[in-house]
N, CA, C and O atoms as a printed pandas DataFrame, in Angstrom:
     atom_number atom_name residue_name chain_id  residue_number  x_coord  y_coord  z_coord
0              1         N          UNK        A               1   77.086  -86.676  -58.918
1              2        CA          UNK        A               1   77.839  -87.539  -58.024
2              3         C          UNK        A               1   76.945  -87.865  -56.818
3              4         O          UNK        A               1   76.358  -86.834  -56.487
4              5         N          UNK        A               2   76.662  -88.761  -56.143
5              6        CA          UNK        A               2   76.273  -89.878  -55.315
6              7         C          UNK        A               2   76.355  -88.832  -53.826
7              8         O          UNK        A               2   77.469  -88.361  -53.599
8              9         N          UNK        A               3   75.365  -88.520  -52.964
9             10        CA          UNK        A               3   75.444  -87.536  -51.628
10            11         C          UNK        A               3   75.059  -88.721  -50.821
11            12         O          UNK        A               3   74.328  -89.702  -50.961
12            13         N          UNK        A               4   76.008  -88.128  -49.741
13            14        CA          UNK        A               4   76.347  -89.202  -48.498
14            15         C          UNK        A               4   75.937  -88.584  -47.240
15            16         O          UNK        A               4   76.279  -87.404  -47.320
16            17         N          UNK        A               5   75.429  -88.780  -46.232
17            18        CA          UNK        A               5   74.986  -88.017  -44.771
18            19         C          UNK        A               5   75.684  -89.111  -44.001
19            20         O          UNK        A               5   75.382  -90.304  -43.963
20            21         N          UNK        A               6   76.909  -88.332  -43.250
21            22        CA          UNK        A               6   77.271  -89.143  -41.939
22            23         C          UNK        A               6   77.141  -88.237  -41.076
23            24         O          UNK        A               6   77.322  -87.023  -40.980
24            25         N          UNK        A               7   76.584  -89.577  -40.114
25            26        CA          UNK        A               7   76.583  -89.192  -39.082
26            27         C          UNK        A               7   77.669  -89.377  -37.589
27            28         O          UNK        A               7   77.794  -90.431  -36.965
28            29         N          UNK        A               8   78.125  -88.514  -37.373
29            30        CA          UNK        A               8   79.013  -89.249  -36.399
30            31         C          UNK        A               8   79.531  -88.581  -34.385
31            32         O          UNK        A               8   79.815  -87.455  -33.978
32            33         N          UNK        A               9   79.456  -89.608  -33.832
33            34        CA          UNK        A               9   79.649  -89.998  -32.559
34            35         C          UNK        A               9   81.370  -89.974  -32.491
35            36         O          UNK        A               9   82.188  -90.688  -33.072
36            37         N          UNK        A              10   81.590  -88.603  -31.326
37            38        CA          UNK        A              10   82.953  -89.067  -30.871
38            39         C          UNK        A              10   83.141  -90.018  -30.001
39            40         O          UNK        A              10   82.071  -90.316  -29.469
40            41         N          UNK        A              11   83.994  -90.608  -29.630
41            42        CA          UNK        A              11   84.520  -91.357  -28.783
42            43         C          UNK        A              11   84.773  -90.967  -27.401
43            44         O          UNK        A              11   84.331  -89.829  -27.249
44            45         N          UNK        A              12   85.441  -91.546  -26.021
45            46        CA          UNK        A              12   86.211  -90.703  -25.728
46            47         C          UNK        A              12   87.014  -90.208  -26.124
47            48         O          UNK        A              12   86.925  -88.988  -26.268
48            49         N          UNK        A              13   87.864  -90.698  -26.392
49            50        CA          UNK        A              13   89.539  -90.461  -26.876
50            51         C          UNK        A              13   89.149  -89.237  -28.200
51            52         O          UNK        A              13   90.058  -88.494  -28.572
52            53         N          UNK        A              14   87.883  -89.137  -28.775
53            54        CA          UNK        A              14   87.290  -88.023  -29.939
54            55         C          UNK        A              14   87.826  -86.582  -28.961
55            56         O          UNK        A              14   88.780  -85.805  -28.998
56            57         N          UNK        A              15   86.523  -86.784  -28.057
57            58        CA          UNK        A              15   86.250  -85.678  -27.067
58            59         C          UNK        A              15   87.055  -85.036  -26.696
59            60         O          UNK        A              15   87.081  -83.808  -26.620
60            61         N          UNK        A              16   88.001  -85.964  -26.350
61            62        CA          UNK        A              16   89.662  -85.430  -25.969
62            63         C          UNK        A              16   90.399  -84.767  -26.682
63            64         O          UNK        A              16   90.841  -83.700  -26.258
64            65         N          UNK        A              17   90.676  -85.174  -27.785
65            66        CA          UNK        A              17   91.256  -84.382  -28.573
66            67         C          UNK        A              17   90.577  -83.247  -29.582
67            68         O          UNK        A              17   91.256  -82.418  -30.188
68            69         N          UNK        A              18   88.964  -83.350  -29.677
69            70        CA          UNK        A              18   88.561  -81.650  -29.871
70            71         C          UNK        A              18   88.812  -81.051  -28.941
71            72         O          UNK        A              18   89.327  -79.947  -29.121
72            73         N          UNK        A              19   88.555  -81.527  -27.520
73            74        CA          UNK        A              19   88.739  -80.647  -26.660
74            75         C          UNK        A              19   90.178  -79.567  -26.608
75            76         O          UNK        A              19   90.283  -78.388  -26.272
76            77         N          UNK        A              20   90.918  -80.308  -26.971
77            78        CA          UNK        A              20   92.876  -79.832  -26.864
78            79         C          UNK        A              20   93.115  -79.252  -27.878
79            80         O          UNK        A              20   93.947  -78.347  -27.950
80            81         N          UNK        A              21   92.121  -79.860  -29.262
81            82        CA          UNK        A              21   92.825  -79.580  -30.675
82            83         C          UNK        A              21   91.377  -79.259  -31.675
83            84         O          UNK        A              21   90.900  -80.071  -32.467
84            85         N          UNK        A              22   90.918  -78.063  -31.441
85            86        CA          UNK        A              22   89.329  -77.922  -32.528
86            87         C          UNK        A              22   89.489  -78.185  -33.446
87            88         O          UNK        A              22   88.711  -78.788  -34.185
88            89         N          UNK        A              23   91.071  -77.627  -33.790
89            90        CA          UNK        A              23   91.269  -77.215  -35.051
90            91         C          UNK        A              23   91.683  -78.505  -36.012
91            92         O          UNK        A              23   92.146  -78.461  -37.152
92            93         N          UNK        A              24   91.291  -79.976  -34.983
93            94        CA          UNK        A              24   91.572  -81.540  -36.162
94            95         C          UNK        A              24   90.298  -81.422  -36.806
95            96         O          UNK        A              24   90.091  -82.190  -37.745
96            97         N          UNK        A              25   89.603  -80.788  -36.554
97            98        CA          UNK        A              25   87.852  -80.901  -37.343
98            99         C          UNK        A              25   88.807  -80.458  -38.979
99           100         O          UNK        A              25   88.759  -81.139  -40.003
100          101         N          UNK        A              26   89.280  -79.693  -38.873
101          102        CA          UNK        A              26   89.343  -78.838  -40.593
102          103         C          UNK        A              26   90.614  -79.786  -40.972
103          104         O          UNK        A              26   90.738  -79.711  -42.194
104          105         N          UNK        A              27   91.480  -80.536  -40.498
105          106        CA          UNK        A              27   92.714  -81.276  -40.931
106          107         C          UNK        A              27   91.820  -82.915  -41.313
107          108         O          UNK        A              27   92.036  -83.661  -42.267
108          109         N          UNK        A              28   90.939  -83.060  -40.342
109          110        CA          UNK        A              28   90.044  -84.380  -40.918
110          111         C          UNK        A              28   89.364  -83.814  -42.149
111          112         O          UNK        A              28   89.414  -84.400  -43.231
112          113         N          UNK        A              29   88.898  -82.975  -42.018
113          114        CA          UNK        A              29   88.560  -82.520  -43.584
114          115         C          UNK        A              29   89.114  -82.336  -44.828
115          116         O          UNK        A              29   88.678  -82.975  -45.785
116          117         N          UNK        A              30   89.933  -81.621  -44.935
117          118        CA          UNK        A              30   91.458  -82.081  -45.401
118          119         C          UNK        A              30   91.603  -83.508  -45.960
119          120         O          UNK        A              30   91.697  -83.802  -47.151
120          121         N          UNK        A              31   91.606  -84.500  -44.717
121          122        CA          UNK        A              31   92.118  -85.326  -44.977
122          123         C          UNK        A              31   91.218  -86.008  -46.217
123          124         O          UNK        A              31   91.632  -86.335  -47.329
124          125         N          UNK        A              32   89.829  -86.124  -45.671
125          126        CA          UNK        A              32   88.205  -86.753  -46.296
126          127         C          UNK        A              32   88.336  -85.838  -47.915
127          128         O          UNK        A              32   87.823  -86.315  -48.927
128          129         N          UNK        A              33   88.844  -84.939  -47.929
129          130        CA          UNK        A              33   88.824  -84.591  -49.668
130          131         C          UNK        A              33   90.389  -85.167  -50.289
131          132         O          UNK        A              33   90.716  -84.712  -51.384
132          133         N          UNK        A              34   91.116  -85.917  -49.768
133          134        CA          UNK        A              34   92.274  -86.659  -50.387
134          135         C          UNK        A              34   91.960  -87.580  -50.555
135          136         O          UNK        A              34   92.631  -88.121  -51.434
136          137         N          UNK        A              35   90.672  -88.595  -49.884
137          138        CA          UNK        A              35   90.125  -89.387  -50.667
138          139         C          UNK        A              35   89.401  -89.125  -52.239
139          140         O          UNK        A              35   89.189  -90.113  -52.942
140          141         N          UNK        A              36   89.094  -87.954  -52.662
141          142        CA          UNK        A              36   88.219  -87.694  -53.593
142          143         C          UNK        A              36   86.657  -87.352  -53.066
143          144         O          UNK        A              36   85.646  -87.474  -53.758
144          145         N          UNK        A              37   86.699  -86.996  -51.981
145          146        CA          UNK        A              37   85.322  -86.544  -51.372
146          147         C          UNK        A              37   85.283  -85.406  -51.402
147          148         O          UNK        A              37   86.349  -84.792  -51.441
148          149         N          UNK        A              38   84.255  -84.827  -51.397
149          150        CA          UNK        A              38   83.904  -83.530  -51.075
150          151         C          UNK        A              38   82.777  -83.055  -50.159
151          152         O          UNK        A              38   81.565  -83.086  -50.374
152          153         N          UNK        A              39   83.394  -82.643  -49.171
153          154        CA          UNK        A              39   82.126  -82.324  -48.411
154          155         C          UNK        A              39   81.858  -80.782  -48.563
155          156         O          UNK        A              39   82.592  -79.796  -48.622
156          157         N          UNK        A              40   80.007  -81.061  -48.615
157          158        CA          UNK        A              40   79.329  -80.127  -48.964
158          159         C          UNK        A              40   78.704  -78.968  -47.810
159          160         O          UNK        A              40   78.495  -77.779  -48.049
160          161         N          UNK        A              41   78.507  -79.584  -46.681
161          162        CA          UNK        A              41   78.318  -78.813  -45.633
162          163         C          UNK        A              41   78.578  -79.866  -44.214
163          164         O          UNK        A              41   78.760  -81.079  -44.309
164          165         N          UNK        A              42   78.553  -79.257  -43.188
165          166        CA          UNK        A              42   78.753  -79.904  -41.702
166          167         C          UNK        A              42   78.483  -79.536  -40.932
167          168         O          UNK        A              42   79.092  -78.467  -40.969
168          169         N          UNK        A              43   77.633  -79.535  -39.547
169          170        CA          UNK        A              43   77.156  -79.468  -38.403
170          171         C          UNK        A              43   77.595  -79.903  -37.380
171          172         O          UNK        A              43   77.819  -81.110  -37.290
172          173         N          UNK        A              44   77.876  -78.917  -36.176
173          174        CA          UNK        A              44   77.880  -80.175  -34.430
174          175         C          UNK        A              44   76.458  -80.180  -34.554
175          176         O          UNK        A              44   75.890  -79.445  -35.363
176          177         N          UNK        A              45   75.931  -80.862  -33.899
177          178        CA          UNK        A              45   74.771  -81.384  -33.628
178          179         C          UNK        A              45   75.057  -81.897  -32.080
179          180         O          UNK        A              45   76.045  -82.447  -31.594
180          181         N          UNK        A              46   73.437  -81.380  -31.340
181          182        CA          UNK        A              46   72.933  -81.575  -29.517
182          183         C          UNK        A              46   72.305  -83.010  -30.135
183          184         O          UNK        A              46   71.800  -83.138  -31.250
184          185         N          UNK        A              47   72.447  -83.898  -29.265
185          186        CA          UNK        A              47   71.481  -85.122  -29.101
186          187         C          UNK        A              47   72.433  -86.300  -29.193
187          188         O          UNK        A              47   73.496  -86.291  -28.572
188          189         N          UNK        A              48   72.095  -87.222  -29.893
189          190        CA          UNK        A              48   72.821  -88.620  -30.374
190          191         C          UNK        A              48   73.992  -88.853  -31.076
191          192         O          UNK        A              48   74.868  -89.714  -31.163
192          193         N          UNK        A              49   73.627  -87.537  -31.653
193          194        CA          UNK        A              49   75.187  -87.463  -33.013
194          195         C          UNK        A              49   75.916  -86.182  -32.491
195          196         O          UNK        A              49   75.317  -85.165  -32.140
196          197         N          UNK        A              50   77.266  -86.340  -32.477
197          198        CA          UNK        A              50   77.804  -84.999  -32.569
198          199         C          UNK        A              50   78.187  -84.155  -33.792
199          200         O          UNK        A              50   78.691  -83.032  -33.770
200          201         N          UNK        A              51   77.919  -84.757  -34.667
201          202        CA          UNK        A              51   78.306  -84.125  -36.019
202          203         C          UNK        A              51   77.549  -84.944  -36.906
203          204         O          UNK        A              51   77.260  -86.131  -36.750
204          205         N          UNK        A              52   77.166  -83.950  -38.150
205          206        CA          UNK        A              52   76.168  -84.265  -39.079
206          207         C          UNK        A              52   76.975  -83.771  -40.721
207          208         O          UNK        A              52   76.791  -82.605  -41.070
208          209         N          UNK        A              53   77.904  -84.772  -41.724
209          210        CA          UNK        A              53   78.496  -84.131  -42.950
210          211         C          UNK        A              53   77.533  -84.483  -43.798
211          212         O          UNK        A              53   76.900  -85.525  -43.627
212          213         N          UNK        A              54   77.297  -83.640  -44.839
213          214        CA          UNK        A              54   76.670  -83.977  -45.983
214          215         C          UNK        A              54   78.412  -84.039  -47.179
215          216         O          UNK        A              54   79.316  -83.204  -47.222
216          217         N          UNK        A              55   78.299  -85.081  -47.800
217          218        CA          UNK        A              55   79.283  -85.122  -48.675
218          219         C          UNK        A              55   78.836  -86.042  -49.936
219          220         O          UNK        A              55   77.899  -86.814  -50.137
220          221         N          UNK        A              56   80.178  -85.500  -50.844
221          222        CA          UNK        A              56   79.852  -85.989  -52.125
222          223         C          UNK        A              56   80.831  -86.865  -52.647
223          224         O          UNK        A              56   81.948  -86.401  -52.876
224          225         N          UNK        A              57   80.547  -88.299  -52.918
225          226        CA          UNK        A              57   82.267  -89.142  -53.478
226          227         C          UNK        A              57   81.113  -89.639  -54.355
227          228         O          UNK        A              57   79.896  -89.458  -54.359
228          229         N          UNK        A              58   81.952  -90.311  -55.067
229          230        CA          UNK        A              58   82.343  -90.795  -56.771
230          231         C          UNK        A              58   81.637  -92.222  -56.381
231          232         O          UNK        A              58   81.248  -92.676  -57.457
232          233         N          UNK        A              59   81.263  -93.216  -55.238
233          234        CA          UNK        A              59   80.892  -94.398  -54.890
234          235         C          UNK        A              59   80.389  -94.681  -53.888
235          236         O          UNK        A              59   80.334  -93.935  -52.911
236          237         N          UNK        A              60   79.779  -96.195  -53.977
237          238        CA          UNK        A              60   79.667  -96.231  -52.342
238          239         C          UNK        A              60   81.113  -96.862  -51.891
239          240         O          UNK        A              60   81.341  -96.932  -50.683
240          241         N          UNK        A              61   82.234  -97.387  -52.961
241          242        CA          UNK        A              61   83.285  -98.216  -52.609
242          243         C          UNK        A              61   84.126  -96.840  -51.602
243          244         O          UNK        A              61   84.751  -96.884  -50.542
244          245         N          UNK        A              62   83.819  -95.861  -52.404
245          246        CA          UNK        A              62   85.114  -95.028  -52.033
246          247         C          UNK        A              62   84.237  -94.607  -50.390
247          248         O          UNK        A              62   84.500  -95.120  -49.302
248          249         N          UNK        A              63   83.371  -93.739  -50.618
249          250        CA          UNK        A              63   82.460  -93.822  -49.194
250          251         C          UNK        A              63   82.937  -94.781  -48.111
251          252         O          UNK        A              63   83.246  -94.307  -47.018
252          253         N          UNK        A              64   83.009  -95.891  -48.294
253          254        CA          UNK        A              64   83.203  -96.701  -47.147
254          255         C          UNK        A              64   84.056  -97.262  -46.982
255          256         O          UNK        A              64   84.176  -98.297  -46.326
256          257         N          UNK        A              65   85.250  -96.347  -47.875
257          258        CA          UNK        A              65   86.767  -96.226  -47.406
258          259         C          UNK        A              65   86.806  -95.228  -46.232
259          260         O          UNK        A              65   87.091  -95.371  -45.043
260          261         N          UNK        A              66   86.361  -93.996  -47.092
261          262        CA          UNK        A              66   87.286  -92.870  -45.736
262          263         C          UNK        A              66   86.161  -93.182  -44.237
263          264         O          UNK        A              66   86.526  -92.723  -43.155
264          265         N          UNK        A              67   84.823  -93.981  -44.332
265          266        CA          UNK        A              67   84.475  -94.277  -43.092
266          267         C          UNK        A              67   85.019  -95.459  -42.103
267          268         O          UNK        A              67   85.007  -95.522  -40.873
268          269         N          UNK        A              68   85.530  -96.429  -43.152
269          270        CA          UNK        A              68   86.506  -97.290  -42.358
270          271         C          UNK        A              68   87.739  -96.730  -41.574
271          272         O          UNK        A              68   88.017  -96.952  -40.396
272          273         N          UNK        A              69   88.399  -95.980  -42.448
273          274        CA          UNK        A              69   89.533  -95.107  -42.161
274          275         C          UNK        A              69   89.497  -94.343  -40.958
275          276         O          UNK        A              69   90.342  -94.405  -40.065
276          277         N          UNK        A              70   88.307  -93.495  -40.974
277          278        CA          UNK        A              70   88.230  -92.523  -39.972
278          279         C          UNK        A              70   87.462  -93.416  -38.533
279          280         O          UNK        A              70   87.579  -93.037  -37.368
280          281         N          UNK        A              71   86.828  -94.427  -38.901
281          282        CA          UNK        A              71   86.409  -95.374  -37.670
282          283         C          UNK        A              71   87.751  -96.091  -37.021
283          284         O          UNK        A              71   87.818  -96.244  -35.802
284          285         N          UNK        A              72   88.721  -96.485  -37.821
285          286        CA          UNK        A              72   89.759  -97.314  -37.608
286          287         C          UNK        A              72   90.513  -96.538  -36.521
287          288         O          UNK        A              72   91.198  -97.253  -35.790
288          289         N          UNK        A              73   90.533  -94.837  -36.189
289          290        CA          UNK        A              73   90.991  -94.188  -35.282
290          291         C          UNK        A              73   90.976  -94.089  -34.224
291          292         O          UNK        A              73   91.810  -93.603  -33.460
292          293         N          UNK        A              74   89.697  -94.695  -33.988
293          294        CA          UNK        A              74   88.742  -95.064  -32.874
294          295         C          UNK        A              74   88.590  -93.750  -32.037
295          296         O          UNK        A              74   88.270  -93.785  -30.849
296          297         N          UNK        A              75   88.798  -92.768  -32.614
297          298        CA          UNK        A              75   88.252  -91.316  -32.103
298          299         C          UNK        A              75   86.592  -90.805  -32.361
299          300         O          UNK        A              75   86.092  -89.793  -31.871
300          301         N          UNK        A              76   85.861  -91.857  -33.320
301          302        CA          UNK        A              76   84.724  -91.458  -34.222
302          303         C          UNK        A              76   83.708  -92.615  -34.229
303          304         O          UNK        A              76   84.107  -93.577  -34.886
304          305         N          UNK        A              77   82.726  -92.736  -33.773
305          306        CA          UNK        A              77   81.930  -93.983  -34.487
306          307         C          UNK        A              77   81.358  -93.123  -35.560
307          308         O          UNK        A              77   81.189  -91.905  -35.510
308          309         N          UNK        A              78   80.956  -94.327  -37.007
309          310        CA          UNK        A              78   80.298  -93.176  -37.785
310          311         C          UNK        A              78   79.231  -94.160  -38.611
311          312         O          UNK        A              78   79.550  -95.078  -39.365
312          313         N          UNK        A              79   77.792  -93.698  -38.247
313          314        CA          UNK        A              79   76.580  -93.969  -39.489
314          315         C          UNK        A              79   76.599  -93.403  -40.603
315          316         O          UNK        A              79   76.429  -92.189  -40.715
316          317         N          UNK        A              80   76.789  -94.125  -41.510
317          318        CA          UNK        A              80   76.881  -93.801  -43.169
318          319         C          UNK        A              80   75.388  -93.944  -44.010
319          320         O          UNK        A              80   74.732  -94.986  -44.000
320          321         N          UNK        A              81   75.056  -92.927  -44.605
321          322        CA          UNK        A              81   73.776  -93.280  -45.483
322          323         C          UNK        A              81   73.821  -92.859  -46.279
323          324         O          UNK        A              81   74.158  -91.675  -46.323
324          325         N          UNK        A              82   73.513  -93.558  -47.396
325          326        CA          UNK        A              82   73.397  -93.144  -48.982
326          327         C          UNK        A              82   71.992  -92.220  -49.026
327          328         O          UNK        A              82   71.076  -92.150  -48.207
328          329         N          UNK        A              83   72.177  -91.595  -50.212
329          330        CA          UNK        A              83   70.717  -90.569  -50.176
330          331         C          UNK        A              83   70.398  -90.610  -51.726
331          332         O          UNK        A              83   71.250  -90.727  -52.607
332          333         N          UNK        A              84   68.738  -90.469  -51.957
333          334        CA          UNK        A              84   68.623  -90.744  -52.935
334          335         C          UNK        A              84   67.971  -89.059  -53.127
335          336         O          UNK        A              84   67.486  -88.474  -52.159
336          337         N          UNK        A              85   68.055  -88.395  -54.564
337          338        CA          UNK        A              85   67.780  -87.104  -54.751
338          339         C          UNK        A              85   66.165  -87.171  -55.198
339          340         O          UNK        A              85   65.819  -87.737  -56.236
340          341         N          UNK        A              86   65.032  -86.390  -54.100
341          342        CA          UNK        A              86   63.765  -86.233  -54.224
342          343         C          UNK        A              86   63.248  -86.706  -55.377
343          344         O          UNK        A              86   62.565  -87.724  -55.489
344          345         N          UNK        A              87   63.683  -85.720  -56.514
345          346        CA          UNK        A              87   63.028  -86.109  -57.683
346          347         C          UNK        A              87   63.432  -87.750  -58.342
347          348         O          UNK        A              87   62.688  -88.407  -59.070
348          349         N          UNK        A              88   64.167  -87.973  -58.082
349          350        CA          UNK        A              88   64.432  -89.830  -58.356
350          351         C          UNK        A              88   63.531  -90.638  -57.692
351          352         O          UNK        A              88   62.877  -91.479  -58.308
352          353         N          UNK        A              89   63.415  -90.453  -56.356
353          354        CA          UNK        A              89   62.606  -90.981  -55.146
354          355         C          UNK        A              89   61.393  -90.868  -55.753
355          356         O          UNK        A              89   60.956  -91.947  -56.154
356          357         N          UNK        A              90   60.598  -89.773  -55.984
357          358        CA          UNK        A              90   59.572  -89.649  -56.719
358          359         C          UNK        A              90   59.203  -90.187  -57.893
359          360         O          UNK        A              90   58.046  -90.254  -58.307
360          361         N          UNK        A              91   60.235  -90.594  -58.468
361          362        CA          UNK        A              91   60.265  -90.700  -59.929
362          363         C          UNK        A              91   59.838  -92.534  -59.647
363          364         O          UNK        A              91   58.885  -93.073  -60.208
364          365         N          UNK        A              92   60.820  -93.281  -58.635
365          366        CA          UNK        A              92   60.640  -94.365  -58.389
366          367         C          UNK        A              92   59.376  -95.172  -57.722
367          368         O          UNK        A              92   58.960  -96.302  -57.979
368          369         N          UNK        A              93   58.931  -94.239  -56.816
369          370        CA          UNK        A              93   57.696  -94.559  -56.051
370          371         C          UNK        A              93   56.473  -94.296  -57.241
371          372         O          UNK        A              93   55.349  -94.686  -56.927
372          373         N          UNK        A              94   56.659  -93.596  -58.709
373          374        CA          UNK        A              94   55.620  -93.509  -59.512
374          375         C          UNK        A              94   55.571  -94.620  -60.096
375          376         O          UNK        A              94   54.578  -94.797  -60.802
376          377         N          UNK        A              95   56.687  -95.835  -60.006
377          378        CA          UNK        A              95   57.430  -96.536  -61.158
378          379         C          UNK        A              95   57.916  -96.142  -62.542
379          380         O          UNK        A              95   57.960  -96.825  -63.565
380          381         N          UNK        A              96   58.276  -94.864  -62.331
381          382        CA          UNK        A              96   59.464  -94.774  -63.961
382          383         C          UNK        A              96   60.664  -95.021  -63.784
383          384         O          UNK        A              96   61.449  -94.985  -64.732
């Protein structure tokens, strides 16, 4: 299945409500595997991003559902990137 890295920026209105409520991090998660996602691991992250998911869905259609979804909250901006697995990458840059 297809691995996804978002990256994502709270908002204010984000900030605010980790601040009051940590515990929406694991209910957004929750929510992101009722799409059919699965996330594989997650990070806060210091710098540009406050959070870093590695996840796994079935598309890029479905992918850039639950990022519309979860942008539409306006608690989250979120960079989406498809990832391609080393040995493919390799495989492609040889031309096979």
């Amino acid at each position: 299945m297809p691995v996804y890295v978002l990256l994502s920026r709270l908002t204010a209105e984000g900030r605010k409500t980790i601040r009051e409520n940590p515990e929406r991090i694991q209910e957004v998660n929750k929510e992101i595997e009722a799409f059919g996602v699965k996330l594989l691991s997650q990070y806060a992250t210091l710098g540009p991003y406050d959070f870093v998911n590695i996840l796994e869905a079935p598309d890029n259609r479905t992918i850039a559902k639950v990022s519309v979804e979860l942008g539409a909250r306006g608690t989250v901006e979120i960079t989406t990137l498809p990832t391609i697995p080393m040995n493919e990458f390799v495989a492609t840059v040889k031309g096979k």
